[in-house]
N, C-alpha and C positions, 0 to 999 in steps of 0.2 A: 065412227070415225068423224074428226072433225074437218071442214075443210075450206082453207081458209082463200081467198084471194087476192095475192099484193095487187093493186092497183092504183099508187099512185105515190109517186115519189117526185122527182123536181123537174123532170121533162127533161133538163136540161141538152140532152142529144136530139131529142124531136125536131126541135129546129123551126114551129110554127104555133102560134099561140092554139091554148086549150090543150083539157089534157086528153093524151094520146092514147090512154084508152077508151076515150071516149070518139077514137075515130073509127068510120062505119069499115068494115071488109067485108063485101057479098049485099050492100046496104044495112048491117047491124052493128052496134059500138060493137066494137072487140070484146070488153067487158060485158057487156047484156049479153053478148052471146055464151060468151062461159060461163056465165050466171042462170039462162036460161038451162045450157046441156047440163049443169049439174043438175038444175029441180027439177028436169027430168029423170034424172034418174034420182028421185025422192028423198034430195039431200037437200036442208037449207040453209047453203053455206056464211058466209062473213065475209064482209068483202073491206079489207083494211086499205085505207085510206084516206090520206090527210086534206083532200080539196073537196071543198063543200059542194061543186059543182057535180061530181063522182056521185057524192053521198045523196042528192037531191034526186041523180039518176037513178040508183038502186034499191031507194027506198031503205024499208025495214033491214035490209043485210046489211047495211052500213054498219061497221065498225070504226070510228074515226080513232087514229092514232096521229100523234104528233108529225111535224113535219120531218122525215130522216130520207139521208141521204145513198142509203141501201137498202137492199133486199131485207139482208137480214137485220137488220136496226127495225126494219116493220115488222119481223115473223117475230122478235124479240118484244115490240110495244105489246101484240096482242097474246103475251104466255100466258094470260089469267084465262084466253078460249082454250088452246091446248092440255096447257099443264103437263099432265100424266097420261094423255089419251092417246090415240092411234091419230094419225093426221094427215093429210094431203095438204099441201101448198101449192097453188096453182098462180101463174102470172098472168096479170091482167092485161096485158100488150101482145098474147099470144093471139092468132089464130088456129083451135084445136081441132085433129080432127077425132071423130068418134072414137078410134081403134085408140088412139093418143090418151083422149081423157077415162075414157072404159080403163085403161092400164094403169094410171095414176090412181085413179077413186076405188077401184075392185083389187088396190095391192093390200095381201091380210098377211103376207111373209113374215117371216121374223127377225127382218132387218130394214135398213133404212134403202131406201132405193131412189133412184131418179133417173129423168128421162129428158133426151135433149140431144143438138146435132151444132156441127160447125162451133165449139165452142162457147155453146149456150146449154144454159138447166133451165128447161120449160115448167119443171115439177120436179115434186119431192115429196115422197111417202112414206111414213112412218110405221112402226109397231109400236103399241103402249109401252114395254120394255125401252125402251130405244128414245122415248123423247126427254130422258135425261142427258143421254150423248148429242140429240140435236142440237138442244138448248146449249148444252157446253160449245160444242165444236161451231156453232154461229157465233157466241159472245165471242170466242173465238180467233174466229175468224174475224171480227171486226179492225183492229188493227194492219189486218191486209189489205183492206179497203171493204169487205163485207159482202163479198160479192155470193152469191148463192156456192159459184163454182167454188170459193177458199172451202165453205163449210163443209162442202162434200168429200174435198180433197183432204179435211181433216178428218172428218170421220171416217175414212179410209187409211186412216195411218201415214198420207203422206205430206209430205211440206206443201201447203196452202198455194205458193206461185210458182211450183213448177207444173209444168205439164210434160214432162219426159215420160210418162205414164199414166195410161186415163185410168180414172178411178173402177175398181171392180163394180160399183153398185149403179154406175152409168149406164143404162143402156140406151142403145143408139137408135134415134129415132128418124127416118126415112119414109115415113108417109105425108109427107106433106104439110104435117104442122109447122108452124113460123111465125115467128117471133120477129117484134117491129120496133126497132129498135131505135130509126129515124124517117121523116115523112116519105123521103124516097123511097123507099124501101119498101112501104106500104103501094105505092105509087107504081114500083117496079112489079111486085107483085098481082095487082091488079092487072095491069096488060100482059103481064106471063099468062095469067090465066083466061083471057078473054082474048087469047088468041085467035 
């Protein structure tokens, strides 16, 4: 399995210079951490993204792709890692927890699956069969703005911006993983948890 990590697109909602996954939760960049729990578990993933600052952070996993302004415009830059393979997609702004990325990186099903809460896809994992429909249902999905969630709702057979029905291959994730989406947020989190 390949597995890949968006981390780094335009900030644009962050709302404070530097990029956001390079900010700490727990004292570790978001990013080094989910780069860290995967080469624990003896995987050495690609971490796609277009700021040199990222790249200088993660070293050797760097995959630099262009500057884009979605999810899937980066799972799309790096199809030459993919291709035909089995794949997990992880985002770089998460905070994971164990039971989170254990489910994402150990999925071998024979379909596409993802995982995520409140309107967010944390991940997405694939079967080698299947990363032909990826690939299709994120280009896609581009024209509806690109967002992880069009893709999944395409590859589920349904129209990309509704949500009158969550997708079958969603599953609902309630341990605490979270996804940082602007600085507050990270901000708010912290004293939630250091109650």
């Amino acid at each position: 399995m390949v597995v890949l990590i968006a981390a780094g697109g335009t900030n644009e909602r962050w709302g404070v210079p530097g990029a956001k996954v390079l900010a700490e939760a727990d004292g570790e960049p978001l990013v080094g951490r989910t780069l860290r729990m995967v080469r624990e578990r003896g995987v050495e993933p690609f971490v796609l993204s277009s700021i040199a600052e990222v790249g200088a952070f993660v070293g050797r996993a760097w995959y630099p792709v262009p500057p884009t302004p979605s999810v899937c415009e980066t799972l799309l830059a790096a199809r030459e890692l993919w291709g035909a393979s089995a794949g997990a997609l992880l985002l770089g702004d998460v905070w994971y927890t164990d039971s989170a990325l254990r489910a994402a990186m150990g999925y071998r099903g024979a379909l596409v699956r993802a995982w995520g809460n409140h309107q967010e896809v944390f991940a997405l994992a694939w079967h080698a069969d299947l990363a032909r429909l990826v690939a299709r249902c994120t280009t896609d999905a581009l024209p509806h703005g690109g967002k992880l969630w069009h893709a999944l709702r395409l590859m589920d057979g349904l129209p990309p911006r509704s949500h009158a029905r969550l997708p079958a291959m969603l599953t609902w994730v309630t341990d605490g993983t979270r996804d940082f989406d602007h600085a507050q947020d990270l901000d708010r989190w912290h004293k939630e948890r250091w109650r």
